[in-house]
Every structure is written in C-alpha cells, then in structure tokens.
MARDO-924193 format. One record per residue: residue number from 1; chain; x, z, y of N, C-alpha, C in turn. Coordinates in steps of 0.001 Angstrom, whole numbers, plus 524288, in hexadecimal, padded with zeros to 5 digits. Each point is the difference from the previous one (the first is absolute). Layout:
<pt><resi>NUM</resi><chain>A</chain><n_u>X</n_u><n_w>Z</n_w><n_v>Y</n_v><ca_u>X</ca_u><ca_w>Z</ca_w><ca_v>Y</ca_v><c_u>X</c_u><c_w>Z</c_w><c_v>Y</c_v></pt>
...
//
This chain:
<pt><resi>1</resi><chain>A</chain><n_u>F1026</n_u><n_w>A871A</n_w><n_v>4803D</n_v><ca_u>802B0</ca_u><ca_w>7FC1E</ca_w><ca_v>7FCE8</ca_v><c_u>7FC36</c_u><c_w>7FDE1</c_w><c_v>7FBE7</c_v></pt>
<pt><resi>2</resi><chain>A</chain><n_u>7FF98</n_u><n_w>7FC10</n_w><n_v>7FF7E</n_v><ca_u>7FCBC</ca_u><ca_w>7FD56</ca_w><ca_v>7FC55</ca_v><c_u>8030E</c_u><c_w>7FFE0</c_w><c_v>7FB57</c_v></pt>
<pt><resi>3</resi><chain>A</chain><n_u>7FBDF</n_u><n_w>7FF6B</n_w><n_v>7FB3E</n_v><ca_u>8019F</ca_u><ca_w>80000</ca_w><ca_v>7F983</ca_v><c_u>80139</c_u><c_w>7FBBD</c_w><c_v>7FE9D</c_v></pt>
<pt><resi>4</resi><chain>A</chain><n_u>7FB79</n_u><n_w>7FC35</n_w><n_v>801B1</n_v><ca_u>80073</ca_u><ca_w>7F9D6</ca_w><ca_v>7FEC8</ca_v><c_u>7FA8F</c_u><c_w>7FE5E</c_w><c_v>7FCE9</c_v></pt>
<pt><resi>5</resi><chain>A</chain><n_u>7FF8C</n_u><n_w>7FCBB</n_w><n_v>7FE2E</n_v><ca_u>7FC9B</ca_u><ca_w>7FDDD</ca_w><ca_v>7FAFD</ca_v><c_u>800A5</c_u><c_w>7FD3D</c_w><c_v>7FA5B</c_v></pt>
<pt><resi>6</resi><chain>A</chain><n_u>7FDB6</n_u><n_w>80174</n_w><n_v>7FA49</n_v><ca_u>802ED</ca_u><ca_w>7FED4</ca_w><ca_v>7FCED</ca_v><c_u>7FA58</c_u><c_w>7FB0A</c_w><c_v>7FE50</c_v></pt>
<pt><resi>7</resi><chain>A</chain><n_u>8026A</n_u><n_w>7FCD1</n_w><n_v>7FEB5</n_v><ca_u>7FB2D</ca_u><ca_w>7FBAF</ca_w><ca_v>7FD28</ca_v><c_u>8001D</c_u><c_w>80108</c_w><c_v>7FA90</c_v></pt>
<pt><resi>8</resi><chain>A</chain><n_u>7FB7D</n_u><n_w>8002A</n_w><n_v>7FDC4</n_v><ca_u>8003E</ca_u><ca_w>7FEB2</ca_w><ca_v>7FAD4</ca_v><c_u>7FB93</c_u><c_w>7FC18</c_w><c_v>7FCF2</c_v></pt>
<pt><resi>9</resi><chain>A</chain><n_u>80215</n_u><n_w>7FDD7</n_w><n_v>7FCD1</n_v><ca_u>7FE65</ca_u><ca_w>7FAC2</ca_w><ca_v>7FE7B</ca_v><c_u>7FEC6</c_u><c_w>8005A</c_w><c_v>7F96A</c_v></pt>
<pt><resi>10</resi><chain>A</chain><n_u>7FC1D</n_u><n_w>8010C</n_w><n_v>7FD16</n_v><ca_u>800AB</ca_u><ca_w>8002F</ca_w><ca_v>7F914</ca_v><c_u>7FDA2</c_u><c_w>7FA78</c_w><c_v>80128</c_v></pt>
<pt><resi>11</resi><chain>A</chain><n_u>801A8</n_u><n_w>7FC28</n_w><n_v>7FC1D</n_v><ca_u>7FDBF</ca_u><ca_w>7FC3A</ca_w><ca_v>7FFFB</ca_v><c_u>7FE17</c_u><c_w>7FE4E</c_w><c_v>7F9A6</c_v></pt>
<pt><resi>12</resi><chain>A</chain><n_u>7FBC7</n_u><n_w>7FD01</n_w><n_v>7FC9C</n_v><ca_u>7FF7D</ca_u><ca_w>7FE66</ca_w><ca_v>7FDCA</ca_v><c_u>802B9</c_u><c_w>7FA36</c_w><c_v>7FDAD</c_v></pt>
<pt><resi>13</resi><chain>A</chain><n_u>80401</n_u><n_w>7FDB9</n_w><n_v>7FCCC</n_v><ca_u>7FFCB</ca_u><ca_w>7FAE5</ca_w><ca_v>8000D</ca_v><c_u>80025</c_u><c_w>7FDF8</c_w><c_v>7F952</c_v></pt>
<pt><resi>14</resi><chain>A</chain><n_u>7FD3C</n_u><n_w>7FBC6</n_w><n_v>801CC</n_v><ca_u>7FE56</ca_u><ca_w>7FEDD</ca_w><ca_v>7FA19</ca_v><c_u>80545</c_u><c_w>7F95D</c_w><c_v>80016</c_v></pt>
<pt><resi>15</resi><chain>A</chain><n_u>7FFAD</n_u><n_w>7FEB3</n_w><n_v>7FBE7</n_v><ca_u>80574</ca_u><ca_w>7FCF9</ca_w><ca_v>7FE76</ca_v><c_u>7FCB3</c_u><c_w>7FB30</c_w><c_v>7FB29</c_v></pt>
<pt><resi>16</resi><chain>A</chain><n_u>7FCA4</n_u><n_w>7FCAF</n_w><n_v>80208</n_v><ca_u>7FF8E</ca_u><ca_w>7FD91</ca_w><ca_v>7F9C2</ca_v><c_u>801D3</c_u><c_w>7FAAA</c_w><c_v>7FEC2</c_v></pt>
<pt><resi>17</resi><chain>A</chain><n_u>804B5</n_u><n_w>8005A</n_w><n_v>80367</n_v><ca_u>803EA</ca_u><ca_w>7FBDD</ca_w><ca_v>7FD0C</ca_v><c_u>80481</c_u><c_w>803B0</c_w><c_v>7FB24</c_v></pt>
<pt><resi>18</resi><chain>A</chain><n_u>80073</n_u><n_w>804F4</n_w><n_v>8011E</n_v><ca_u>80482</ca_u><ca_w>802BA</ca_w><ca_v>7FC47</ca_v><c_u>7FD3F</c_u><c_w>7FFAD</c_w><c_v>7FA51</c_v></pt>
<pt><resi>19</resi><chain>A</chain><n_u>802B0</n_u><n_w>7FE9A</n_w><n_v>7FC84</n_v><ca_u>7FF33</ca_u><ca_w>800EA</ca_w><ca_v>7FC16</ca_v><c_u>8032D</c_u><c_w>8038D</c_w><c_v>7FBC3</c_v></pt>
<pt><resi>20</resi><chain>A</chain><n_u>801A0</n_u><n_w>80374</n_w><n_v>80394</n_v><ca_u>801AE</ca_u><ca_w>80406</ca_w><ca_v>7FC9B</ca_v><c_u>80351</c_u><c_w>80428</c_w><c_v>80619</c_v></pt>
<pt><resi>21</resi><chain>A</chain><n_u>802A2</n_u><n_w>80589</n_w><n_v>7FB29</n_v><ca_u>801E3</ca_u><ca_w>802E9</ca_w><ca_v>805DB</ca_v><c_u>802E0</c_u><c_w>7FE0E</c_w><c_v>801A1</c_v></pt>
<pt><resi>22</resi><chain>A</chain><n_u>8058B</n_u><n_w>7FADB</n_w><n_v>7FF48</n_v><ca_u>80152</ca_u><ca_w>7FDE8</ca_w><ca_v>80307</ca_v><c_u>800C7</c_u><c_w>7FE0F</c_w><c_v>80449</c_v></pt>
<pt><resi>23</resi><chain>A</chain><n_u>7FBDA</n_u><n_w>7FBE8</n_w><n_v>7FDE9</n_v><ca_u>7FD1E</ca_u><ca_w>7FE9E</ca_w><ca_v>80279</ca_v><c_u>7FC8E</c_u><c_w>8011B</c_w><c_v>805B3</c_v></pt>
<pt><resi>24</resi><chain>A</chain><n_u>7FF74</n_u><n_w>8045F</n_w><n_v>7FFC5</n_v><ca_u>7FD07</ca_u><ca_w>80429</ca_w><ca_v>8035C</ca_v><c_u>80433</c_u><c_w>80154</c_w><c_v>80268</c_v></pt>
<pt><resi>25</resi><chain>A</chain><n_u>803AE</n_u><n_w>80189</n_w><n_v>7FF68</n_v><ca_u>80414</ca_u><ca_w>802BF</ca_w><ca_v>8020B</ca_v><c_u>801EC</c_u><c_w>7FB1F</c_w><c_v>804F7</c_v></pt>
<pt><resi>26</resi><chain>A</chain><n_u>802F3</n_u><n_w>7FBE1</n_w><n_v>7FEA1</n_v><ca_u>7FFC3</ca_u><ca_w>7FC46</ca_w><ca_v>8024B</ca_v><c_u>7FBE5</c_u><c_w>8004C</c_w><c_v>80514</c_v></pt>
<pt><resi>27</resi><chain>A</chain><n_u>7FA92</n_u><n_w>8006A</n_w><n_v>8004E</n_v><ca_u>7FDE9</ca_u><ca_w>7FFC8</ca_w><ca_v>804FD</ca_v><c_u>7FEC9</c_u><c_w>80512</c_w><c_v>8019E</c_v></pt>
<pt><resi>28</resi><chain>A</chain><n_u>800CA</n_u><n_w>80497</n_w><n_v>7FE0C</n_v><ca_u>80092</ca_u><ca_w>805DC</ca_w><ca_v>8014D</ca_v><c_u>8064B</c_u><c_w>7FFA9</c_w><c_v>803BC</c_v></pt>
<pt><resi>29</resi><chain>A</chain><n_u>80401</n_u><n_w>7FEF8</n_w><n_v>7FDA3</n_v><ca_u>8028D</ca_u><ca_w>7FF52</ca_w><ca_v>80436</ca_v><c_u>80170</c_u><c_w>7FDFA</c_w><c_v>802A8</c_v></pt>
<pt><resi>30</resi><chain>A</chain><n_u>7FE99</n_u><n_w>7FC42</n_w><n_v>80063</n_v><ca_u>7FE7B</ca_u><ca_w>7FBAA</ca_w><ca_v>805B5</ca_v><c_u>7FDB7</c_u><c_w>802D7</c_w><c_v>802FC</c_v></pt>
<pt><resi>31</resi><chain>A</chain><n_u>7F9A8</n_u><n_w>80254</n_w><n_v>7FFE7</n_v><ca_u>7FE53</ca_u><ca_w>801FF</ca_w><ca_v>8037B</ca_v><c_u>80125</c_u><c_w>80408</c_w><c_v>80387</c_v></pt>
<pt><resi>32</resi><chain>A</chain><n_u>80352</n_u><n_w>8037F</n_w><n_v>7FAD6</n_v><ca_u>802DF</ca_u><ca_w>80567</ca_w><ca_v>8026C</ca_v><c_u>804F1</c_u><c_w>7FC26</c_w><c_v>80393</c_v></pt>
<pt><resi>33</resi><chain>A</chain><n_u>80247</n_u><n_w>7FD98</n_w><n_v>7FF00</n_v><ca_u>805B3</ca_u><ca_w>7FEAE</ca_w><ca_v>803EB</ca_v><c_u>7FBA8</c_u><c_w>7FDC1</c_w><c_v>80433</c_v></pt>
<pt><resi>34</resi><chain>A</chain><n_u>7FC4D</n_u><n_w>7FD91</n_w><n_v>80176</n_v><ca_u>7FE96</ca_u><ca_w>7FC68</ca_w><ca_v>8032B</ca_v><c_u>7FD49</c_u><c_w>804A7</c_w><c_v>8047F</c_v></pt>
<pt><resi>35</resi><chain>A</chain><n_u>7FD66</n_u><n_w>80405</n_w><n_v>7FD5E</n_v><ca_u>7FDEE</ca_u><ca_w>804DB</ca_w><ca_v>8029B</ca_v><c_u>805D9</c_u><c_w>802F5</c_w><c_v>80197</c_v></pt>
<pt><resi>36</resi><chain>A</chain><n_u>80327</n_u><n_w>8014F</n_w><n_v>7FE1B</n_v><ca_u>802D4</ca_u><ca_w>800E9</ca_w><ca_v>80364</ca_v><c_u>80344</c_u><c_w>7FD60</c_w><c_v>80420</c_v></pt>
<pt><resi>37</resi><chain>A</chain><n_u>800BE</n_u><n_w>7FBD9</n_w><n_v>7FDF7</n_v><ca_u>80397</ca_u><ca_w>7FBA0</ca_w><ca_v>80483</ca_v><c_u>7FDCC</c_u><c_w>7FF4A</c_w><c_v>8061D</c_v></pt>
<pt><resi>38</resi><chain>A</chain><n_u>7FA0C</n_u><n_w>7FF74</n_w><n_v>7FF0E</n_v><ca_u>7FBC1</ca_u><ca_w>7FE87</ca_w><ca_v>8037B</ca_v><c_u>7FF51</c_u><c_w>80511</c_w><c_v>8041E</c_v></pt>
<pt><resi>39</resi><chain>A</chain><n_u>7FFA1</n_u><n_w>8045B</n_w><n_v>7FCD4</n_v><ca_u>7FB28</ca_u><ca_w>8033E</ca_w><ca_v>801D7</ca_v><c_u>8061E</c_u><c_w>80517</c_w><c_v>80068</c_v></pt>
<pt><resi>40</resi><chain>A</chain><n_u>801F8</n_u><n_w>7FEF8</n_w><n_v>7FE5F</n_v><ca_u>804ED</ca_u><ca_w>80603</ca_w><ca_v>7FF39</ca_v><c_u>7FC15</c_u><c_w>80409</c_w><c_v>7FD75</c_v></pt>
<pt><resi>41</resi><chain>A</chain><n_u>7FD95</n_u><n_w>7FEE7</n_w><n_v>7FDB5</n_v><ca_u>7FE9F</ca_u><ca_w>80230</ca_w><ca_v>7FA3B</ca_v><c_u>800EC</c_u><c_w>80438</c_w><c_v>7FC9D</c_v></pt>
<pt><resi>42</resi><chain>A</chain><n_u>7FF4C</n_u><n_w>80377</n_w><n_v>7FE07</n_v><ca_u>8018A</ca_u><ca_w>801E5</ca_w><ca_v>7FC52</ca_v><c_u>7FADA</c_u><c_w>8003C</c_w><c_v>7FAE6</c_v></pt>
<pt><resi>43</resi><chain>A</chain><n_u>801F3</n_u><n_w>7FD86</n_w><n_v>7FAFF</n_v><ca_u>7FC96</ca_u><ca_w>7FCD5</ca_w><ca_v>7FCF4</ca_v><c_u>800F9</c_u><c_w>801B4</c_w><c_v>7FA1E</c_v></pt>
<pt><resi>44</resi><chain>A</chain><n_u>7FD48</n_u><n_w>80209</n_w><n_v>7FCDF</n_v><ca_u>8000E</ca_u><ca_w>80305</ca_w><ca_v>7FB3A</ca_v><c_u>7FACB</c_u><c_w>7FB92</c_w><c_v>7FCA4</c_v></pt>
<pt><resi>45</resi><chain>A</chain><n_u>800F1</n_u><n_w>7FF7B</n_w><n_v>7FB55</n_v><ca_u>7FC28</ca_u><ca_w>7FFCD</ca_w><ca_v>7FC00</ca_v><c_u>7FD04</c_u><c_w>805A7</c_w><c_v>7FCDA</c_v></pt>
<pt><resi>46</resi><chain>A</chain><n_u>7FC7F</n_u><n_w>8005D</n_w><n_v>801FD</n_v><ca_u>7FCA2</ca_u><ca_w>8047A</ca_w><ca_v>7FF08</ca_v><c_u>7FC98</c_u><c_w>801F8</c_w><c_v>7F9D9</c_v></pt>
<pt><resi>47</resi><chain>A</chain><n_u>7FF31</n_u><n_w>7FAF3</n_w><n_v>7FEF7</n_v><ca_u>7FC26</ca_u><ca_w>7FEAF</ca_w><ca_v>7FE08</ca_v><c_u>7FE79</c_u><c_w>7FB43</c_w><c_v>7FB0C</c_v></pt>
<pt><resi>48</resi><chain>A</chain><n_u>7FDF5</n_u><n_w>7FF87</n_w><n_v>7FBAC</n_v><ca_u>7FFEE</ca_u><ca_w>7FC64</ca_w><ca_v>7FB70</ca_v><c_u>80493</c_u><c_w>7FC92</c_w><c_v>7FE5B</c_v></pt>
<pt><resi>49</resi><chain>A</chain><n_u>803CB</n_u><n_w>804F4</n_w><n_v>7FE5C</n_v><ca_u>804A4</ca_u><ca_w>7FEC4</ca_w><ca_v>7FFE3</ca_v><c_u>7FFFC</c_u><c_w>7FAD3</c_w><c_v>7F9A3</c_v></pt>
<pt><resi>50</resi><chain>A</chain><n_u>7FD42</n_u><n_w>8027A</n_w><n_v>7FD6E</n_v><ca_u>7FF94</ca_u><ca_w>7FD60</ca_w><ca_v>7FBE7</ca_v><c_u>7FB92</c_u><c_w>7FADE</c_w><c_v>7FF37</c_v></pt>
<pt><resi>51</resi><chain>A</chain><n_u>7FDEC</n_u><n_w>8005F</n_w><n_v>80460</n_v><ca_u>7FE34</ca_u><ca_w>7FA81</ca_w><ca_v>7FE47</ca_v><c_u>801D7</c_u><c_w>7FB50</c_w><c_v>802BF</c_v></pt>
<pt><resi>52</resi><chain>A</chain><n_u>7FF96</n_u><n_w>7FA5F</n_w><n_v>7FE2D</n_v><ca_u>8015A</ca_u><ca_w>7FD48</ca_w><ca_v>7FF96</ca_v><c_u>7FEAE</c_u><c_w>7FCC6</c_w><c_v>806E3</c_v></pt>
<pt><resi>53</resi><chain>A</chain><n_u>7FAD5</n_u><n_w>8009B</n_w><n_v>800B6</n_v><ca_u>7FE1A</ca_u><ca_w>7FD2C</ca_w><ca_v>80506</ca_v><c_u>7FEEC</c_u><c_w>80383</c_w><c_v>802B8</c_v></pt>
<pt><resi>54</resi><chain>A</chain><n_u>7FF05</n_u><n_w>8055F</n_w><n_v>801AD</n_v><ca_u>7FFB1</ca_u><ca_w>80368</ca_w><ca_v>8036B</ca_v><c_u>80459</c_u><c_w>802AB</c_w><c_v>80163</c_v></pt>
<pt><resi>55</resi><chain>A</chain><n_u>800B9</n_u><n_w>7FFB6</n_w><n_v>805D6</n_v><ca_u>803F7</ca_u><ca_w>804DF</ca_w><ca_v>80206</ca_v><c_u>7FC63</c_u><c_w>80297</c_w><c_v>80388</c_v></pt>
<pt><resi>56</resi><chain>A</chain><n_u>802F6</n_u><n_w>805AB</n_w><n_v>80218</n_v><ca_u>7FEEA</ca_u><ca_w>8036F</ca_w><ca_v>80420</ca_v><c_u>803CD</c_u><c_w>7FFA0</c_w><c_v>8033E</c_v></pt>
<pt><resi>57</resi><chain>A</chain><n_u>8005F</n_u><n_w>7FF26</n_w><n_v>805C8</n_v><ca_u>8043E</ca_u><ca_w>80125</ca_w><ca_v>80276</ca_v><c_u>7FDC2</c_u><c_w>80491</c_w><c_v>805B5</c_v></pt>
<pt><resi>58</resi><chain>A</chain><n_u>80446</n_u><n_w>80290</n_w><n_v>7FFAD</n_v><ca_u>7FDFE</ca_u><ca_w>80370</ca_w><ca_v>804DC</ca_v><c_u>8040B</c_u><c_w>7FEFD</c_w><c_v>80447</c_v></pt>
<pt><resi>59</resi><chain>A</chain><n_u>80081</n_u><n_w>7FE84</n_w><n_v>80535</n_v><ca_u>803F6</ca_u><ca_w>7FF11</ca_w><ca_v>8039A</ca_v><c_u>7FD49</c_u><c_w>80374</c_w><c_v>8036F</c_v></pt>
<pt><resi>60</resi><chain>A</chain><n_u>80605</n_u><n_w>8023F</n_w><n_v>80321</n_v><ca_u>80054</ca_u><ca_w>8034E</ca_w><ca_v>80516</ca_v><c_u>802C7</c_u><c_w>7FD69</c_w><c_v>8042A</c_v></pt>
<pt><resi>61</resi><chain>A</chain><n_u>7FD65</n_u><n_w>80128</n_w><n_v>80444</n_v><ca_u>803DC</ca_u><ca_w>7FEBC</ca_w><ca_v>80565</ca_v><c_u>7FE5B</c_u><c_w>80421</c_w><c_v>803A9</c_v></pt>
<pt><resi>62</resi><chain>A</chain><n_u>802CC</n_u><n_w>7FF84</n_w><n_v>801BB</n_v><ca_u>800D3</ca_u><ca_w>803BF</ca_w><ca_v>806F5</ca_v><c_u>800DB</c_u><c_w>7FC10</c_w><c_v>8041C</c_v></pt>
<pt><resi>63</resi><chain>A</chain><n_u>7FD67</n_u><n_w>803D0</n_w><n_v>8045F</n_v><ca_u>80113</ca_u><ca_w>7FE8A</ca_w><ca_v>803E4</ca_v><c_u>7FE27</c_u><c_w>8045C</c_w><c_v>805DF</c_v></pt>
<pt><resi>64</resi><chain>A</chain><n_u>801C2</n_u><n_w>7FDD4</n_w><n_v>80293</n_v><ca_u>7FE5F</ca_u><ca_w>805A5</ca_w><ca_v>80492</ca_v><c_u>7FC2F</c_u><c_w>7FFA0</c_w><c_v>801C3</c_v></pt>
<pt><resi>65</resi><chain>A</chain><n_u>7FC79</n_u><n_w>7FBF8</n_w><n_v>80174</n_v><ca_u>7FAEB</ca_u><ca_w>80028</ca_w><ca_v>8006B</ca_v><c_u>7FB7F</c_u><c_w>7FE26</c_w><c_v>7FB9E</c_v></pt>
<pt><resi>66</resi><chain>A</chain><n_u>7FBC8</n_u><n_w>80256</n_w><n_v>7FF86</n_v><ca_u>7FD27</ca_u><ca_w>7FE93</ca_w><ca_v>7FDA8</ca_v><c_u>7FDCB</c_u><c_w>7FAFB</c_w><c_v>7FE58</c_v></pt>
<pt><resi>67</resi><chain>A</chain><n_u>7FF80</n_u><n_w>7FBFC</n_w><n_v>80460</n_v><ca_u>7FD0A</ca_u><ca_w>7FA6A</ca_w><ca_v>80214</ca_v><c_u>806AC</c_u><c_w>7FDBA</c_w><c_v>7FC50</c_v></pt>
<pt><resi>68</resi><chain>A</chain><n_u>80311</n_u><n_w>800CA</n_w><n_v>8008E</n_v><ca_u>804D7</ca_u><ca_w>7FDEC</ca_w><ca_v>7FBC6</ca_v><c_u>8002B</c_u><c_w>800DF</c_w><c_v>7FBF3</c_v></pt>
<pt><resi>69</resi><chain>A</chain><n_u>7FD5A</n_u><n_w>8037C</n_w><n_v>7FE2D</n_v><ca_u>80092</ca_u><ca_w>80127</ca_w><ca_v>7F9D8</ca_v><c_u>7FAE2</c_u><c_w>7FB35</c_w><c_v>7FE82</c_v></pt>
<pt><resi>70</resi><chain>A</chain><n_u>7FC70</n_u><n_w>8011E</n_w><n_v>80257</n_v><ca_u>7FA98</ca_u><ca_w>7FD6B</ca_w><ca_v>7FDAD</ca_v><c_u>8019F</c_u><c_w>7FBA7</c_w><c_v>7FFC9</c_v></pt>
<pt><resi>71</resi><chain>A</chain><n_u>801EE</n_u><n_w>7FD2A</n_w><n_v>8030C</n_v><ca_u>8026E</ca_u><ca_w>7F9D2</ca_w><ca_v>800FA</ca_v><c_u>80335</c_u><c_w>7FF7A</c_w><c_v>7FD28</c_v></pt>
<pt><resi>72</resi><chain>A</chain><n_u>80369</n_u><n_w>803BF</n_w><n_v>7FE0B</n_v><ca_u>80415</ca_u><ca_w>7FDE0</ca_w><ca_v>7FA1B</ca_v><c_u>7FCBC</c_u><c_w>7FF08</c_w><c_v>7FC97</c_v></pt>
<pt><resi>73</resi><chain>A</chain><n_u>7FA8D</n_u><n_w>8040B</n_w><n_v>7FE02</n_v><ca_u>7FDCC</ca_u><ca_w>8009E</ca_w><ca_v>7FC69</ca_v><c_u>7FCAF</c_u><c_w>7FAE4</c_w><c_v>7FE56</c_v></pt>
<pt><resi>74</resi><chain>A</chain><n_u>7FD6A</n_u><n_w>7FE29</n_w><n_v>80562</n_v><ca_u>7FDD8</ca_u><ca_w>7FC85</ca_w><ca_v>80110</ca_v><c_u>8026E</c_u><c_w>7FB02</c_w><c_v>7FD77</c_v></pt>
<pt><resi>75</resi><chain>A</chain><n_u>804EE</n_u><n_w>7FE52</n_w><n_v>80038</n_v><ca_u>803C6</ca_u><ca_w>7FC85</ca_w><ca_v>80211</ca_v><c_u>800B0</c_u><c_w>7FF47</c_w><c_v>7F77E</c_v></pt>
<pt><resi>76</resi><chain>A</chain><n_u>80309</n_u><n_w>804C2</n_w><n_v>7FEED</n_v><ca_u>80003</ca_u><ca_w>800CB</ca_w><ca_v>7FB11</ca_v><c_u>7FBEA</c_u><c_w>7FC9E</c_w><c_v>7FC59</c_v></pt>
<pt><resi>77</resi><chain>A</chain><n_u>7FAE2</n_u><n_w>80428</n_w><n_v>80157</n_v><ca_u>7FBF4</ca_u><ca_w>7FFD3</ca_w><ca_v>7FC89</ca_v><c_u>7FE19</c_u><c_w>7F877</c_w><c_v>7FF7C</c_v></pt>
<pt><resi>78</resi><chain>A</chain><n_u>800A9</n_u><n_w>7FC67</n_w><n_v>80579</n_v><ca_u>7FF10</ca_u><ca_w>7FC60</ca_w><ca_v>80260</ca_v><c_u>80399</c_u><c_w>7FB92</c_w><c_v>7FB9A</c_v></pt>
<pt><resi>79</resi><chain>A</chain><n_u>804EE</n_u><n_w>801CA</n_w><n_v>7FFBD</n_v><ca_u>8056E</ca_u><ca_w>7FD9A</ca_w><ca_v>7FD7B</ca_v><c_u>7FDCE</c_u><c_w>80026</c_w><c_v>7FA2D</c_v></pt>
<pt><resi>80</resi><chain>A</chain><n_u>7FCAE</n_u><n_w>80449</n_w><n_v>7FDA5</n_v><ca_u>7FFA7</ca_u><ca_w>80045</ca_w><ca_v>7F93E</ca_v><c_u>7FBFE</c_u><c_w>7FC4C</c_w><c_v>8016C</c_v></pt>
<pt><resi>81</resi><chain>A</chain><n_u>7FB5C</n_u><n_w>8003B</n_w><n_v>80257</n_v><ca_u>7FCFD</ca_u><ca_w>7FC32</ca_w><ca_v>7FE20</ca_v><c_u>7FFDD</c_u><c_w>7FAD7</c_w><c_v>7FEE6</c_v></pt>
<pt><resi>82</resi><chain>A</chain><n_u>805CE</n_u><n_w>7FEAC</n_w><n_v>80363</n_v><ca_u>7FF92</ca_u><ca_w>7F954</ca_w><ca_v>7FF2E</ca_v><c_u>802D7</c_u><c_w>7FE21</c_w><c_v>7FCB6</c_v></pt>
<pt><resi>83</resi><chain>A</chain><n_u>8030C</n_u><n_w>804EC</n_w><n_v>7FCF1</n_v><ca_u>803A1</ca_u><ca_w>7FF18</ca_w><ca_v>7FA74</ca_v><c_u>7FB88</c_u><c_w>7FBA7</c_w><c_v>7FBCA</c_v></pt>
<pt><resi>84</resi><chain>A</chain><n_u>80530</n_u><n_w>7FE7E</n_w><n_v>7FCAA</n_v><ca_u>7FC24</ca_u><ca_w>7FDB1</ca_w><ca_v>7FBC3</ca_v><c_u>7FE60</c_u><c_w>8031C</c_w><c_v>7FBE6</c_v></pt>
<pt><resi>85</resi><chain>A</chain><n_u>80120</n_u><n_w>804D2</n_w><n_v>800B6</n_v><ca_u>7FB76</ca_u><ca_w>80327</ca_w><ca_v>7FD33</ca_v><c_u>7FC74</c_u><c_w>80365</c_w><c_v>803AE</c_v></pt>
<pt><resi>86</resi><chain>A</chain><n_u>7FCBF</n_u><n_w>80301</n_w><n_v>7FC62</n_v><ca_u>7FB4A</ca_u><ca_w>801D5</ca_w><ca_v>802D7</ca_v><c_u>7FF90</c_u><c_w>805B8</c_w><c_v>80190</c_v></pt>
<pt><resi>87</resi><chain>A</chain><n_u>80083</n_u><n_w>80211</n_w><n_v>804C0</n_v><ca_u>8000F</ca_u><ca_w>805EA</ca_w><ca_v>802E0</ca_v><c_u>7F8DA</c_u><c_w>80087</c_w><c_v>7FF2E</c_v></pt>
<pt><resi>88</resi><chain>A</chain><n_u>7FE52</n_u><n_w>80401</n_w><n_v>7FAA7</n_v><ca_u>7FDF9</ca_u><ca_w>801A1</ca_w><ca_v>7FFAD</ca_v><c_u>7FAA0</c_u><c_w>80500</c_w><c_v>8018C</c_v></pt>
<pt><resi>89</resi><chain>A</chain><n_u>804B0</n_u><n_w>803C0</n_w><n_v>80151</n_v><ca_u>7FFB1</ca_u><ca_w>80373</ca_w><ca_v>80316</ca_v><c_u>803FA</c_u><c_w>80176</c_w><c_v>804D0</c_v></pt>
<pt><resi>90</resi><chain>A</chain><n_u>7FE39</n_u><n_w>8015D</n_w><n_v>8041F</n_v><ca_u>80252</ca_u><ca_w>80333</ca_w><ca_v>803F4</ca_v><c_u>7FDDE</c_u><c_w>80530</c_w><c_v>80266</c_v></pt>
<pt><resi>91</resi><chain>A</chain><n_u>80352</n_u><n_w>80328</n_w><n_v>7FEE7</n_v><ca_u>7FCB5</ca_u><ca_w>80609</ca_w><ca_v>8028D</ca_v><c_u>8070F</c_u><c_w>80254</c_w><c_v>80510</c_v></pt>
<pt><resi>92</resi><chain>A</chain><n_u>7FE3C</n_u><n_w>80029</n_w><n_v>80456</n_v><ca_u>804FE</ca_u><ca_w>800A1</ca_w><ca_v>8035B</ca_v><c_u>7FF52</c_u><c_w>806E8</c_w><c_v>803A1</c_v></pt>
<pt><resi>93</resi><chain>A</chain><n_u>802A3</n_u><n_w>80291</n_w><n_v>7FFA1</n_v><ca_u>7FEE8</ca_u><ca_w>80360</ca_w><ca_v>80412</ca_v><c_u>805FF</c_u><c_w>801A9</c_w><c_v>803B3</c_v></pt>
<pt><resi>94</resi><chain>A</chain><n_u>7FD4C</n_u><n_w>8029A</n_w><n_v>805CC</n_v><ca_u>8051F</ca_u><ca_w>7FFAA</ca_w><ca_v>802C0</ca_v><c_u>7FE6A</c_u><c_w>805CE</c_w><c_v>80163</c_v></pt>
<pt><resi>95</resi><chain>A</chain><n_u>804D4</n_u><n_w>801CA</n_w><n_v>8003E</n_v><ca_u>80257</ca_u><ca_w>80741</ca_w><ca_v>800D9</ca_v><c_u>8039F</c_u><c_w>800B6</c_w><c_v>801E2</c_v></pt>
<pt><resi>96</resi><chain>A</chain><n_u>7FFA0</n_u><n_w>80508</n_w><n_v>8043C</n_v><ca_u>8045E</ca_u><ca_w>800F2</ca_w><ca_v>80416</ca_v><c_u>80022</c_u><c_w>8067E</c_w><c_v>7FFB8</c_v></pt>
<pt><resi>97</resi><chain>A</chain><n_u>804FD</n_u><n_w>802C7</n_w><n_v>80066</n_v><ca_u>7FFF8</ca_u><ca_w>804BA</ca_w><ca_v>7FDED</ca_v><c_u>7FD93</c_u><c_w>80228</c_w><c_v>80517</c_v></pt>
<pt><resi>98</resi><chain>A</chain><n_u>7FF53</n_u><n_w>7FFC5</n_w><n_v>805A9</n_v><ca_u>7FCF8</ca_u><ca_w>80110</ca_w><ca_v>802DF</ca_v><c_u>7FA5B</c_u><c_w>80194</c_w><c_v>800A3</c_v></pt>
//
C-alpha cells in the first residue's frame, strides 16, 4: 500500500505597494485563498509577521504520486511569480512516509 506524497512549498514574498500591516494583510490573503482554491492547498503565514512588506508563506499538498506533487509545486510556485508582487525566495521539498 502506498503512503502518498506531501509537497512543501516556504515561499518568500515581498509586498511594496503595502504601506502598512494592513495593507500587507490584504495581499497575504489573497495569496493564501488563491493557493488554496488553485492548488487544494494547505497555506499558513510563517514568517515576518510584523513587517510591513515581507511575508513567509509555507503551503502543503498531497498527492499519490510523486510527478503530482512536483507539478502542484511547480504550478504554485509559477502562479506567485506573476503576482504583482515579488516571490523572493523559494525553497520546496517532497516526502513520502515510505
């Protein structure tokens, strides 16, 4: 019986239209609803909670094969970059309890 595969996604995003945490918040959760709507997602803010133009987001997905997880990840990572703000960093790894 197979375990499956879990994706994981921390992403960097920088914000320099927000001018304040509002502000920020506003395209923090856009991205989180859009990562999950898209991708069936599961999507947390990780990271520079307090500043104004930086977030962290880390998203998970599953799937039963491997070549599917990478292709969400893919698909994901593909979707932040063409936002009107800027995906900084990406670091992704995929794990199967097998």
């Amino acid at each position: 019986m197979g375990a499956g595969y879990v994706g994981i996604l921390s992403v960097e995003l920088h914000f320099p239209e927000a001018a304040s945490l509002k502000g920020k918040r506003k395209f923090v959760k856009s991205a989180k609803a859009q990562l999950q709507n898209r991708f069936g997602a599961a999507v947390a803010e990780v990271d520079h909670h307090e500043l104004w133009q930086r977030s962290r987001l880390t998203m998970s997905c599953v799937a039963r094969e491997e070549r599917e997880v990478i292709r969400l990840l893919d698909e994901a990572e593909r979707y932040l970059h063409g936002q009107e703000y800027e995906l900084v960093r990406a670091d992704r790894d995929v794990v199967t309890l097998e």
